[in-house]
N, C-alpha and C positions, 0 to 999 in steps of 0.2 A: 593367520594364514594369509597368504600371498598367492596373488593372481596365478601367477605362475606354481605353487602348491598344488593348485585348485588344477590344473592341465593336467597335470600326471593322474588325476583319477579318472581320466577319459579311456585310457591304458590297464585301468584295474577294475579285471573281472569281476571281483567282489564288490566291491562299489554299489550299493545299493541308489543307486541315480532314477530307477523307474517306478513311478506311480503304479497303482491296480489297473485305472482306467490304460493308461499310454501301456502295459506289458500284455494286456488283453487284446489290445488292438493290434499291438505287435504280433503278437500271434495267431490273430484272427478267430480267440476262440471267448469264452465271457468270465467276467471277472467272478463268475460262481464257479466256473471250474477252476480257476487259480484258487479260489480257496478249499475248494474241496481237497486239489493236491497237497493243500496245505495241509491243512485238517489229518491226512495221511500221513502228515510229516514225511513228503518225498520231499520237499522244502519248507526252510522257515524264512521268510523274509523278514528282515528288519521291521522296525518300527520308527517314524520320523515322531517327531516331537509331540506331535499331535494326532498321535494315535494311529497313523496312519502309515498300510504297507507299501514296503519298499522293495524292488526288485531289482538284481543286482544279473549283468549279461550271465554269469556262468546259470545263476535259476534259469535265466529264460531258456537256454539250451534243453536242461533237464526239462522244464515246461513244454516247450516243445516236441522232446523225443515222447513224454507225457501223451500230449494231442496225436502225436504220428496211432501209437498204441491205441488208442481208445476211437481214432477214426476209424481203424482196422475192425474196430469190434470188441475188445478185450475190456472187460470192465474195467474200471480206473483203481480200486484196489487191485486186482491183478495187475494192469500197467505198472502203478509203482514199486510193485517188488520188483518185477521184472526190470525196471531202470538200477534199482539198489542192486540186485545181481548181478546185473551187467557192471558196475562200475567195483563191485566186490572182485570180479574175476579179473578185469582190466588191473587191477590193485595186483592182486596176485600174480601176474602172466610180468606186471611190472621187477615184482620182489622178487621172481624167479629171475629174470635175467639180467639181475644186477648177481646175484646168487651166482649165476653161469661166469659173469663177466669177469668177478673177484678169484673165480674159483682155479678158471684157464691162467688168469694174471698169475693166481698163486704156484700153478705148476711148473717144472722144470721142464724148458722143449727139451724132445727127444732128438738127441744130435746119434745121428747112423754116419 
């Protein structure tokens, strides 16, 4: 790999680039609750070489909508479903209006 390789994963969300300790602090919350989300499988973070998790920007989003949730009060098993529904219906509202979009393409306009 090349220097330049190496820059385009600066650019990729998935990109597991974050330690436990540097993604806790990013989010200002503890590396027990990043695992426990884990544990819940609302994320799996990679593993580096040496056994150790990796956190990639799209988790920390989830991570964070995570901590919003459970600041609020909501237990953290209920926060994590709540984030998986949330992104279940975004999915859906998505497939719907590709659905609409193909559907209008496919009709004949109505010439009066």
């Amino acid at each position: 790999m090349t220097a330049d390789d190496s820059y385009g994963r600066f650019d990729d969300d998935d990109y597991p680039a974050y330690t436990m300790g540097r993604a806790a602090e990013m989010l200002g919350t503890t590396q027990g609750f990043l695992r426990a989300i884990g544990e819940a499988r609302l994320i799996t973070p990679l593993r580096s070489e040496g056994g150790h998790r990796r956190f990639s920007r799209y988790q920390l989003r989830i991570a964070a909508r995570a901590r919003e949730l459970v600041d609020q009060g909501t237990p953290i098993e209920a926060a994590c479903r709540i984030i998986v529904l949330e992104d279940q219906l975004e999915e859906a509202q998505r497939i719907n209006a590709e659905h609409r979009r193909a559907t209008e393409a496919a009709e004949p306009s109505a010439v009066a």
